[in-house]
N, C-alpha and C positions, 0 to 999 in steps of 0.2 A: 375551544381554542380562542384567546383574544386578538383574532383579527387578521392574521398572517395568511388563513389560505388566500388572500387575496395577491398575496408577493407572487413573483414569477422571479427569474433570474436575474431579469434585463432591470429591474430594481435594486440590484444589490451591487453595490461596488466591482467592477474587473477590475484588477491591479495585476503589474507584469514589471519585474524587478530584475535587473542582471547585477551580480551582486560579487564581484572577485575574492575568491579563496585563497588561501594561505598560499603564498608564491612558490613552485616548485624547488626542490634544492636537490644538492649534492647531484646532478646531473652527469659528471664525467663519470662517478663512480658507479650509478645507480644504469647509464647506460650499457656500458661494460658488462654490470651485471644482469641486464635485459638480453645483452644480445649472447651471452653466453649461456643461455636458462634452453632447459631442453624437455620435450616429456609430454604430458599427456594437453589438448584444449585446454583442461582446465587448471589441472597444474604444474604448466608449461606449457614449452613448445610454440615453434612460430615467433621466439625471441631472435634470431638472426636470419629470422626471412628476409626477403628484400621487400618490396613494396608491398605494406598491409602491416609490415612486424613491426617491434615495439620500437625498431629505431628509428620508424616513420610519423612517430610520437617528437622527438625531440623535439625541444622549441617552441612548439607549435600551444595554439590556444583549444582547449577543447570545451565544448559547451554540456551541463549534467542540467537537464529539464527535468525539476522538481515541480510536479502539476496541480501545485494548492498554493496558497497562501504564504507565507512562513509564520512557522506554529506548529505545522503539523508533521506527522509522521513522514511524509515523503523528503520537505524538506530538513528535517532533521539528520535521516540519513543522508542524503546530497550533502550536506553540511561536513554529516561526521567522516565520508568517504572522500571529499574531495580534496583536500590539501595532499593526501599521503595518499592517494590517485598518483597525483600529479609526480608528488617523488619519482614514486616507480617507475613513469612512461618520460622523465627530463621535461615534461607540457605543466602548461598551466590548465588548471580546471577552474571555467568557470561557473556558480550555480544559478541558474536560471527559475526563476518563477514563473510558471503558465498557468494561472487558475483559471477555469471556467471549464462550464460543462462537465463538473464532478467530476476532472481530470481529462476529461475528452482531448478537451483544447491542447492540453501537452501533450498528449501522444500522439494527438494527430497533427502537431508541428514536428516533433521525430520522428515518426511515419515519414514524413514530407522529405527531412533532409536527404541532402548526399549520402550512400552508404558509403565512409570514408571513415568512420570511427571517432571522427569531430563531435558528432552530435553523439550524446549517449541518454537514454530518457527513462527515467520510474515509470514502470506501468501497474495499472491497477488492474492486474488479469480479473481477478471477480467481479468488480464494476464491470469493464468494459465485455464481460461475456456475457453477462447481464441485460446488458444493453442489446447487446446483437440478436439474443433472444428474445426482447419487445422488437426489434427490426429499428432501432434508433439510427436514423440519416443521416448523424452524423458521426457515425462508428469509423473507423478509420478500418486497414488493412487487417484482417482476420490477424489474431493474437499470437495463432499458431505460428503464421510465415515471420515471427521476428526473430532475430537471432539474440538468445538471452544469455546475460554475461553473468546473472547469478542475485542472490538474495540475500540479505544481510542478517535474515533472521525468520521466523514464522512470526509475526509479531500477533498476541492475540486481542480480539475484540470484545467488547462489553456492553451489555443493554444496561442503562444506568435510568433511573428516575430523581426528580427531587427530592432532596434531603428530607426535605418535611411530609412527603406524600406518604397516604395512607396504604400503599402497597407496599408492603414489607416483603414480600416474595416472590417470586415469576410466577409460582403458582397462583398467588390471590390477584396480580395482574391480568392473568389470563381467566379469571373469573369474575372479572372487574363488570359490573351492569350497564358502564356508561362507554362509549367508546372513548379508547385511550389514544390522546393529541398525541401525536410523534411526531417530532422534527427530525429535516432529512438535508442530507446535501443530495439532489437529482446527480443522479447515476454512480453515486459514490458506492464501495462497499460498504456501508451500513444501508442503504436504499434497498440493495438488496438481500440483506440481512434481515430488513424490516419488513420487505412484501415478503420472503418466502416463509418467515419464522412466526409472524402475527397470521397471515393467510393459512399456511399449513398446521399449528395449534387451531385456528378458527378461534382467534381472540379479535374484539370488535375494536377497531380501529381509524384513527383520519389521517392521513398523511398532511406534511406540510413540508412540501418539498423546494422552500424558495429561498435556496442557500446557497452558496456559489461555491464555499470553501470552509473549512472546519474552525476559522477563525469565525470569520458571520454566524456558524451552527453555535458555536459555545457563546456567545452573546446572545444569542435567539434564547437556548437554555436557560442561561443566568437571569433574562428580564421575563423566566417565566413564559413565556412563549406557547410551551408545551409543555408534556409530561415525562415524556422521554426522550433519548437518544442512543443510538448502538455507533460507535465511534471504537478505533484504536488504542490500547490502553497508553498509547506515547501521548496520545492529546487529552486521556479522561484522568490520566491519573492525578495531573493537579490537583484536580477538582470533586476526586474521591478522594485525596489527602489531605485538602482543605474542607472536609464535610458538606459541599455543595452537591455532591452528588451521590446516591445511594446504590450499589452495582446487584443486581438481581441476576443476571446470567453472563457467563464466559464462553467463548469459542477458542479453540486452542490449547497449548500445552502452554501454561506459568515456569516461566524460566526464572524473570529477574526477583529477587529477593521482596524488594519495594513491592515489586507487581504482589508477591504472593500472601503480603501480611494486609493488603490494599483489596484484597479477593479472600480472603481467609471465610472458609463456608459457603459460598456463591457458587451455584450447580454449574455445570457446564450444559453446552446444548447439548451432547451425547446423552449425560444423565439424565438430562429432563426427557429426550425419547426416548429411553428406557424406560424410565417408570406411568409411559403410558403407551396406550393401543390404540395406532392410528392405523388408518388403511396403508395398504405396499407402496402407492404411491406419494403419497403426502411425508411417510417413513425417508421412500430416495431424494424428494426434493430435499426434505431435512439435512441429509446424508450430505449433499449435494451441494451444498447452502455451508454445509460447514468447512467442505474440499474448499472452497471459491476463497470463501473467509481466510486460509493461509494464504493465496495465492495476491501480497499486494507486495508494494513498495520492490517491486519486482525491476534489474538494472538488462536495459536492451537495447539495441540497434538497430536501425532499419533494416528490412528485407532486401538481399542482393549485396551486405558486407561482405566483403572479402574471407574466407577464413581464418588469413592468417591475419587478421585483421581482430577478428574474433577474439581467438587463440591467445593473441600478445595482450587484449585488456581482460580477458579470464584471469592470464596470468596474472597482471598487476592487481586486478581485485584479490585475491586470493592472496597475496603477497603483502597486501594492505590491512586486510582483517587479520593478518597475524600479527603486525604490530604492537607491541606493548601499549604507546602512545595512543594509539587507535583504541583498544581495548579499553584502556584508563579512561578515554573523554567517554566510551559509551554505556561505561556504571554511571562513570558522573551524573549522565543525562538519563538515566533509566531505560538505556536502550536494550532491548534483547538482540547478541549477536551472537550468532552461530552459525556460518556462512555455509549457502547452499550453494553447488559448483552450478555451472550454466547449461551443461547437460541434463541434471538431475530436475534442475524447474523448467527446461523446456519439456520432456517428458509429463512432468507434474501438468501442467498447462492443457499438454495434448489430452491428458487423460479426462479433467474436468471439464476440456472441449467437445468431448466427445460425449460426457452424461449432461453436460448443459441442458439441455431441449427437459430433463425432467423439472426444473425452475421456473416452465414457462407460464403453465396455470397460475402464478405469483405475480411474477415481474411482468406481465401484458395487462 
């Protein structure tokens, strides 16, 4: 590595941006149709509640904590959800930037808020369960107790190396003689993509964890820095489209078109543990390592929301991602959307909270 294990965080730019989304509209019409919506948490219901329902949205300003940088996957979504948020609930959505502590920082400022449905925050379940498992002080409230409004997609992740490097495969990387430089944002889901996947192969490795946010991480890449990085394909696909980056392995299910000609041949982690024999427990972390990996850019509220509170921004998410509009800017932007209800990823959560402790041998 040239020189960076020496960075720590408190080196690298904090920046914190409030930034107003497209102004809410058609409000008389879009209330009406809030408060007459009926049916289940997630699609419906809790539209003409009284305090908590969506017509405790009118007007009012709501704050969406996007916990990186902009650039990256979190705020991208924040971005592409927030104006047509706001439709649905007659409010303004504003998007918030909170980068530091590999997302820590934002969700433990919506942890903090009023549970009032004001604050709405992306959380990075796999980072932050991650974390809880080295015992990191400054994890905020267990992941479980938040009440989740829902997911915009599985979005999948990539180990990528330099263009020019002489590792053409995951396999000849994981046979590599010298240990492989990996740059990292601390506590991000690639942090722990990268202890549990480098540590569970037993490929020799040096972390360089002194990144704040995915913007820093992709400059670090660019000047050379390192060898690698496992990042988001919303943030690496640039950079594997412009041939700066070479993709060796994927986690997840390839949805967007761009993603799938961008990855055309590139194993997955499933297939790469298939085609070896590792012991039962290096297998679950594996396993384990790859649940966490879907589990980001995840939309939630503080513990102690009201439900019908819930309920009424289930509904408007869910009512959002059907939008034509919505759908049209998130080709545009190579987003993968396939919206998970807030039932179905709190579930998701509990489950990978509950096999977490098998990640620990890695992430400690």
């Amino acid at each position: 590595m040239t020189g960076h294990e020496q960075l720590s965080p408190r080196h690298l730019p904090w920046t914190r941006r409030l930034l107003p989304a497209t102004a809410a509209v058609a409000a008389v019409a879009l209330a009406a149709a809030c408060s007459s919506a009926s049916g289940s948490a997630d699609a419906g219901g809790g539209g003409n509640a009284g305090s908590g329902g969506a017509s405790a949205f009118k007007g009012k300003t709501i704050t969406l904590i996007a916990p990186d940088a902009p650039g990256g996957s979190y705020d991208s979504y924040a971005r592409l959800f927030a104006p047509y948020l706001g439709q649905q609930l007659g409010a303004t959505v504003n998007v918030e930037n909170v980068d530091g502590g590999g997302t820590l920082d934002g969700t433990n400022q919506m942890a903090a808020a009023h549970p009032d449905g004001m604050t709405i925050g992306m959380v990075n379940v796999g980072g932050d369960v991650a974390s809880k498992v080295e015992g990191q002080p400054a994890l905020h409230d267990d992941v479980t107790k938040f009440s989740y409004i829902g997911q915009p997609a599985v979005l999948p992740n990539a180990l990528v190396t330099q263009s020019g490097s002489s590792a053409g495969s995951f396999t000849s990387l994981a046979h590599a003689s010298d240990p492989v430089a990996v740059l990292d944002i601390r506590n991000g889901i690639g942090d722990m993509l990268n202890r549990v996947v480098y540590g569970a192969f037993g490929i020799k490795h040096k972390l360089d964890t002194g990144f704040e946010s995915t913007t820093a991480l992709k400059q670090g890449f660019l000047a050379k820095d390192g060898l690698t990085i496992f990042e988001a394909m919303s943030t690496l696909y640039p950079l594997i489209s412009g041939h700066q980056a070479k993709p060796l392995l994927v986690t997840g299910t390839v949805t967007v078109p761009a993603y799938q000609k961008a990855l055309a041949g590139v194993p997955t982690l499933d297939s790469e543990l298939s085609s070896v024999s590792l012991p039962a427990a290096q297998t679950k972390a594996l396993k384990e390592a790859n649940a966490l990996a879907g589990l980001s850019d995840d939309f939630a509220v503080p513990p102690g929301t009201p439900a019908a509170t819930v309920s009424a921004l289930r509904q408007a998410f869910v009512k959002a991602a059907a939008l034509p509009a919505l759908k049209k800017q998130a080709q545009k932007e190579s987003l993968p959307l396939a919206f998970i209800s807030g039932t179905t990823t709190a579930s998701q959560v509990a489950s990978a909270e509950a096999n977490s402790t098998s990640i620990a041998p890695y992430v400690k």
